[in-house]
ROSE-4610 file (N, C-alpha, C; in Angstrom, 1 decimal, always signed):
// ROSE-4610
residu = [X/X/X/X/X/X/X/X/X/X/X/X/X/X/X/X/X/X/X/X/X/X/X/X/X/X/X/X/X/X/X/X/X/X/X/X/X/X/X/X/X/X/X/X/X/X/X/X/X/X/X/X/X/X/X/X/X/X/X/X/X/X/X/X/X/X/X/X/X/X/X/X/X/X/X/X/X/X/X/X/X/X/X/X/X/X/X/X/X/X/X/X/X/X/X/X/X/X/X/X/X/X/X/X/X/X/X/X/X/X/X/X/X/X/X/X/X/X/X/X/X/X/X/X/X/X/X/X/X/X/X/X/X/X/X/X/X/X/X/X/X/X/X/X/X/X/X/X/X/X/X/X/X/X/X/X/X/X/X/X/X/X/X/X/X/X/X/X/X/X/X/X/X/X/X/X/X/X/X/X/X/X/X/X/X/X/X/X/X/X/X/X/X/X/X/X/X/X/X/X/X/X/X/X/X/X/X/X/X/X/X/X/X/X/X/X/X/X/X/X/X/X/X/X/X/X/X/X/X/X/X/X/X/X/X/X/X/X/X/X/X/X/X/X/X/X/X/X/X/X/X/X/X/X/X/X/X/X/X/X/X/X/X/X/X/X/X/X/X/X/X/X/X/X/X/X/X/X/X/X/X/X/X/X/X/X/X/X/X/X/X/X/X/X/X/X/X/X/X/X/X/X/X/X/X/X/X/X/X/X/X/X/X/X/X/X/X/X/X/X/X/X/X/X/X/X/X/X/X/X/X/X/X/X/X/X/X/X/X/X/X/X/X/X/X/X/X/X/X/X/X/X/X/X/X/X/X/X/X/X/X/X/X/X/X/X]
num = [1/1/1/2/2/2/3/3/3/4/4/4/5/5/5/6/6/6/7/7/7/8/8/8/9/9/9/10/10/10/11/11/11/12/12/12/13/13/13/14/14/14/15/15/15/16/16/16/17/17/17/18/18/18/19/19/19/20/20/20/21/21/21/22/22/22/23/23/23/24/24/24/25/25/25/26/26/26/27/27/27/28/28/28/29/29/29/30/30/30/31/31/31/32/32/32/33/33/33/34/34/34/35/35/35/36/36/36/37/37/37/38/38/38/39/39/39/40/40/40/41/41/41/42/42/42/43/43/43/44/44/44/45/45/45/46/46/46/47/47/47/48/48/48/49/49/49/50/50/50/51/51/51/52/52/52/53/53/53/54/54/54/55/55/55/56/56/56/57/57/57/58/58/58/59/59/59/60/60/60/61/61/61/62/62/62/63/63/63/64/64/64/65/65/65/66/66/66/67/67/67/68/68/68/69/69/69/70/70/70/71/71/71/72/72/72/73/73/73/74/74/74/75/75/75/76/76/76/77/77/77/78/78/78/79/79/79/80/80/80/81/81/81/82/82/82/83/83/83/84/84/84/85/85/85/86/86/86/87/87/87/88/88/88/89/89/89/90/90/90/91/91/91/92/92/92/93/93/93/94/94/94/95/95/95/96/96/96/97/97/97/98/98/98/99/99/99/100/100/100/101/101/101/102/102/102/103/103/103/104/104/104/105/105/105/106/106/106/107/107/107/108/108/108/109/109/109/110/110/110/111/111/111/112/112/112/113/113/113/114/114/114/115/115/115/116/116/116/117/117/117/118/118/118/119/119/119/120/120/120/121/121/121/122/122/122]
x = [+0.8/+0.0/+0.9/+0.5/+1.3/+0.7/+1.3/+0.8/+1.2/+1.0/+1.4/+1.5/+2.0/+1.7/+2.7/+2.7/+3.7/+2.9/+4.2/+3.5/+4.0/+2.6/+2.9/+2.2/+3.1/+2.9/+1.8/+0.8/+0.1/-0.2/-0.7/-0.3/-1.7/-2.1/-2.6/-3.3/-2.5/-2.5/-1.1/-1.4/-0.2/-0.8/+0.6/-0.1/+1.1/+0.9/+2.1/+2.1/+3.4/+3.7/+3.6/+3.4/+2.9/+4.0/+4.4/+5.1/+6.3/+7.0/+8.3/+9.4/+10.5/+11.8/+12.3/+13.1/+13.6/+14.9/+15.8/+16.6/+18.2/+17.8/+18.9/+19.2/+18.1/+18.6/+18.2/+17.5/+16.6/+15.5/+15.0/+13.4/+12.4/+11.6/+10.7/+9.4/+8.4/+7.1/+7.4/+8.6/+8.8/+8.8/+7.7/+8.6/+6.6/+7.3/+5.5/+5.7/+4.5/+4.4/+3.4/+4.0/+3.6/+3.2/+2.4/+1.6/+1.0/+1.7/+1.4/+1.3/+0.2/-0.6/+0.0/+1.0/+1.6/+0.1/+0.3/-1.0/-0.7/-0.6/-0.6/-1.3/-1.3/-1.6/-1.2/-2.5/-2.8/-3.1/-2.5/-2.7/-3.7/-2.5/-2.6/-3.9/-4.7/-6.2/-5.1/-5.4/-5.0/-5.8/-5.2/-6.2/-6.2/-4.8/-4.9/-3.7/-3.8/-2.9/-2.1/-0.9/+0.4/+1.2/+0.5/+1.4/+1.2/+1.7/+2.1/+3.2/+3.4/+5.0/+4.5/+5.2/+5.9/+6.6/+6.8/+8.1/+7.1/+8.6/+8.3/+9.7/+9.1/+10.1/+10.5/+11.5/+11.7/+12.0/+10.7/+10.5/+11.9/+12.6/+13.7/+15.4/+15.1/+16.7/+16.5/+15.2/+14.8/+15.3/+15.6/+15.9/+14.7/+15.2/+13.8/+14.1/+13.1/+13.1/+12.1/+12.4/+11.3/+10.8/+9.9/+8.9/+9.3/+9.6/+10.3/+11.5/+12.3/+13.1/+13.0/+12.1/+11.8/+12.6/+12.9/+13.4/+12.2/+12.6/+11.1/+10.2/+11.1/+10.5/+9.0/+10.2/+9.3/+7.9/+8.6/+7.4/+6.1/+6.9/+5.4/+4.5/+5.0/+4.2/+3.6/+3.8/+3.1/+2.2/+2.3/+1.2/-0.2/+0.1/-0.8/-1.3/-1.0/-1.3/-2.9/-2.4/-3.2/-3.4/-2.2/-2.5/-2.2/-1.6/-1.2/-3.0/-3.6/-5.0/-6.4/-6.4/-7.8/-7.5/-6.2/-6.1/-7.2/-8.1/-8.6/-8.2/-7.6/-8.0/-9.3/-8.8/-10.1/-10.6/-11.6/-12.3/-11.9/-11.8/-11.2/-9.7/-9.3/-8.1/-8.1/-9.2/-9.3/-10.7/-10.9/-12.2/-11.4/-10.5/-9.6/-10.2/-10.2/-10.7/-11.7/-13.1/-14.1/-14.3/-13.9/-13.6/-13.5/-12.3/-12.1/-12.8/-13.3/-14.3/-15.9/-15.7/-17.3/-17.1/-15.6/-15.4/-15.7/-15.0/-15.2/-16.4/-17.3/-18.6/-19.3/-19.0/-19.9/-19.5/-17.9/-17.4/-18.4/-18.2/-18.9/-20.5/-21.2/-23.0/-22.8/-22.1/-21.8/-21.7/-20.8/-20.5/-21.5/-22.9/-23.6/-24.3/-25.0/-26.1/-26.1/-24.6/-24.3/-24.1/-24.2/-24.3/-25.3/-26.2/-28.1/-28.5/-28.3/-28.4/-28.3/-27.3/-26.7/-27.5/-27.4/-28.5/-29.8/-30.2/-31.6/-32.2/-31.3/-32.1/-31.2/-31.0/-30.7/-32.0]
y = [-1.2/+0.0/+1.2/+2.3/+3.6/+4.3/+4.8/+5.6/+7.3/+8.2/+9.5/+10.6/+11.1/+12.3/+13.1/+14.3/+15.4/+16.7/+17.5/+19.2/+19.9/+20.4/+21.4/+23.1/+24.3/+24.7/+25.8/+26.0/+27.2/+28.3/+28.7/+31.0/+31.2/+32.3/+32.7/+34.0/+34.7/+36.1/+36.8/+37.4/+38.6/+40.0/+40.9/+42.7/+43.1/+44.2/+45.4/+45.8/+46.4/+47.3/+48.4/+49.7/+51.0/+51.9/+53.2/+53.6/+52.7/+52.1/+51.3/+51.6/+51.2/+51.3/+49.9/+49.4/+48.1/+48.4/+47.7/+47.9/+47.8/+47.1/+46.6/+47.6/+48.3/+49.1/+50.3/+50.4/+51.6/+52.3/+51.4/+51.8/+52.1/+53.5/+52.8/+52.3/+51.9/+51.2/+49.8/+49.3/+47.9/+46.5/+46.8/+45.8/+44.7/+43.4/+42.6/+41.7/+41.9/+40.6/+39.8/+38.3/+36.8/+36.3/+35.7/+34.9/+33.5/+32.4/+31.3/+30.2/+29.6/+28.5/+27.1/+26.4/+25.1/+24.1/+23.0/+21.8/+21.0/+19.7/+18.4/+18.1/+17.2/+16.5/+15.0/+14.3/+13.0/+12.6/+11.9/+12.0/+13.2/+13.8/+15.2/+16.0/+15.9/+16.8/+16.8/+18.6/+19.2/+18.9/+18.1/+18.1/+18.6/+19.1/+19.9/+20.8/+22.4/+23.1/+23.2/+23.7/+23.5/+25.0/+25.6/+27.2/+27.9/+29.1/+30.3/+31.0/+31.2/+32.1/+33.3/+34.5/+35.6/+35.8/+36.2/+36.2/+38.0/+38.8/+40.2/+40.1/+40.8/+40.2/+42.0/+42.5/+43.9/+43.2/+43.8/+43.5/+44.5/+44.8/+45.7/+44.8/+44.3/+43.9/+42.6/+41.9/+40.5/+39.9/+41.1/+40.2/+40.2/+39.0/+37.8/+38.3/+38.8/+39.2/+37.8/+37.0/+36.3/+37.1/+36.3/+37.2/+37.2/+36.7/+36.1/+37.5/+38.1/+39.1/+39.8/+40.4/+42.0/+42.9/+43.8/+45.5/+45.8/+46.4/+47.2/+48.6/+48.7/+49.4/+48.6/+47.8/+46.5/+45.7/+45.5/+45.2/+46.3/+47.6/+48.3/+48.2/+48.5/+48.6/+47.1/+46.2/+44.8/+45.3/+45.4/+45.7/+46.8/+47.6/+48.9/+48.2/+47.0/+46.6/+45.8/+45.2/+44.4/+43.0/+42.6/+41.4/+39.9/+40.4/+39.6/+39.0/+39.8/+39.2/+39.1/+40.0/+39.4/+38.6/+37.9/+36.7/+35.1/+34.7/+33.7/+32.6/+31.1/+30.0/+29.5/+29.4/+28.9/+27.4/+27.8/+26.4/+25.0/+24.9/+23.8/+23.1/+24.2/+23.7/+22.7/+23.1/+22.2/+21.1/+20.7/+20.0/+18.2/+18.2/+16.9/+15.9/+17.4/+16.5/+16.2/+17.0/+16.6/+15.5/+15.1/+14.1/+12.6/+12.8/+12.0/+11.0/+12.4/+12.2/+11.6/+12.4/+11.4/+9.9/+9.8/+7.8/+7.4/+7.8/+7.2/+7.0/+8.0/+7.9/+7.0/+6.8/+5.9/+4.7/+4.2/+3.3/+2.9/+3.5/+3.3/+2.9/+3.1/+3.0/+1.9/+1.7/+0.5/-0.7/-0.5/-1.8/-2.2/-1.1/-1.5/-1.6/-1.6/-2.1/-3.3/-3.6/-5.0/-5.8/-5.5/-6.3/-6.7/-5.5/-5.4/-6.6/-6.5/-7.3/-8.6/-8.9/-10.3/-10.8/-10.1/-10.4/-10.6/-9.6/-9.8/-11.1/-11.0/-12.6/-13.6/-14.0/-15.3/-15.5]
z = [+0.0/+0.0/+0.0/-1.0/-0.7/-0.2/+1.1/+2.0/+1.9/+0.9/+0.8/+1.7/+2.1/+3.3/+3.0/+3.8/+4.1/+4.3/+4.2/+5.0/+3.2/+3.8/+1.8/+2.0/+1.3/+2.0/+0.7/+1.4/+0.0/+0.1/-1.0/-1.0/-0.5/+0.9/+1.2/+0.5/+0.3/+0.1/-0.2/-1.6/-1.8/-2.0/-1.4/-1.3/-1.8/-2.4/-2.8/-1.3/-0.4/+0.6/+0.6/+0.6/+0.3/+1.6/+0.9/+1.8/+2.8/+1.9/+2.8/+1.6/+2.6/+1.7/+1.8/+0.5/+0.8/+1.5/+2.4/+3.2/+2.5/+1.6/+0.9/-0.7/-1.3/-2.2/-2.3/-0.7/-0.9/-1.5/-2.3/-3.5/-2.5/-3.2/-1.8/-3.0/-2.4/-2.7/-4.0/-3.4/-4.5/-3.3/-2.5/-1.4/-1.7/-1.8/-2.1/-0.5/-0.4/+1.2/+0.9/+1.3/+1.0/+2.1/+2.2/+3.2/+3.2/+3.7/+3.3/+4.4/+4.2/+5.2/+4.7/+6.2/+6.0/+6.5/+5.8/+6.0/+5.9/+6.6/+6.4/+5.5/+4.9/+3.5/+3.8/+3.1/+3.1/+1.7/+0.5/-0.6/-1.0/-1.3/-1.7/-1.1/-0.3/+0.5/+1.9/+1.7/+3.5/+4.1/+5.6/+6.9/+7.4/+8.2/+9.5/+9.1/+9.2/+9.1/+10.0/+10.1/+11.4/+11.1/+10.6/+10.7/+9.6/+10.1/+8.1/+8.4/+7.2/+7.3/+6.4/+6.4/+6.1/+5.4/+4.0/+3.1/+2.6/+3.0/+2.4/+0.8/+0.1/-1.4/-1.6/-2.1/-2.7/-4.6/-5.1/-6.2/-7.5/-7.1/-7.6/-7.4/-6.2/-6.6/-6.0/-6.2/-5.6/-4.4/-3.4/-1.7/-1.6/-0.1/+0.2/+1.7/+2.6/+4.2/+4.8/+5.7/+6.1/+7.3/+7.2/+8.3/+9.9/+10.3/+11.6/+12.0/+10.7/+10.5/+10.3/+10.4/+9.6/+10.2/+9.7/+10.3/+11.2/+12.0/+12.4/+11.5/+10.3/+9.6/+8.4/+8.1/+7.5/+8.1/+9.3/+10.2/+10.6/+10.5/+10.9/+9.3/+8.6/+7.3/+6.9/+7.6/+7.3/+8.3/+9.0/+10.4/+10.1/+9.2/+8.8/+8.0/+6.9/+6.3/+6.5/+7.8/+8.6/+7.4/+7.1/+6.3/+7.3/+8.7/+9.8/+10.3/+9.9/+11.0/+9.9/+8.8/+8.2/+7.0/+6.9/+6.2/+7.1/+6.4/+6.6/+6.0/+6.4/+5.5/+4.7/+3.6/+2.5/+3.5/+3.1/+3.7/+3.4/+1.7/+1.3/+2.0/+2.6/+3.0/+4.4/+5.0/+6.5/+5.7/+4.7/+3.9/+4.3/+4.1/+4.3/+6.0/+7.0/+8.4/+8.1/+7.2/+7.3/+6.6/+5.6/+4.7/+5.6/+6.3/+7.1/+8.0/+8.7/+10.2/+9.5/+8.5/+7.4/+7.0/+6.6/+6.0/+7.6/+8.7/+10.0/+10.5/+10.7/+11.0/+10.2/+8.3/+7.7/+8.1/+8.2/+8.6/+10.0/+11.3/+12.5/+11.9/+11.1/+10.9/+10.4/+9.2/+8.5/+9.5/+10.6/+11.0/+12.1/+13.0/+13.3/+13.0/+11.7/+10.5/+10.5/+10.2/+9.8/+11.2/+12.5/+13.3/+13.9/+13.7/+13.9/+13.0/+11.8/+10.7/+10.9/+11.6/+11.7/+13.0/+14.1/+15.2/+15.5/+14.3/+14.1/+12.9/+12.1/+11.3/+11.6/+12.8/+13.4/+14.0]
């Protein structure tokens, strides 16, 4: 049996930065910020999410800031942004537990149908 799994990770949301300077060549308003939700994956359907990361990009001389490191300049302008809090996960992405917990539960009915079944026409 092949049993597929891993953590994979997908794009939430991208914004242009407005009012920032990149740190590294000084442009201002070239800086994009990335936002991406990690999920467990069970042949290929996400169950259960396990984190997001932060990647701010300066679209001019392509440095990569992760999020974890910001300048505090960088950081306030993600924050005004408010891309930190009204990012929601798509539903589809947590659809995998429900999936799950449905084969289980049919699994569970199935097996006392069939035991009712068996007890009763004896």
């Amino acid at each position: 049996m092949i049993f597929i799994f891993g953590i994979k990770r997908n794009l939430l949301v991208r914004d242009l930065l407005e009012t920032c300077e990149c740190p590294n060549c000084h442009k201002d308003n070239n800086m994009m910020v990335t936002k991406y939700g990690s999920y467990f994956h069970v042949f290929f359907v996400p169950i259960i999410p396990v984190g997001s990361s932060l990647e701010v990009q300066c679209l001019y001389c392509q440095k990569m800031y992760d999020g974890q490191y910001l300048s505090p300049t960088l950081l306030e302008a993600v924050q005004k942004k408010s891309i930190l809090n009204e990012t929601k996960r798509p539903i589809w992405h947590s659809l995998g537990c429900f999936v799950i917990l449905g084969l289980i539960f049919l699994i569970v009915i199935l097996f006392f149908v069939a035991l009712f079944k068996v007890k009763y026409d004896n």
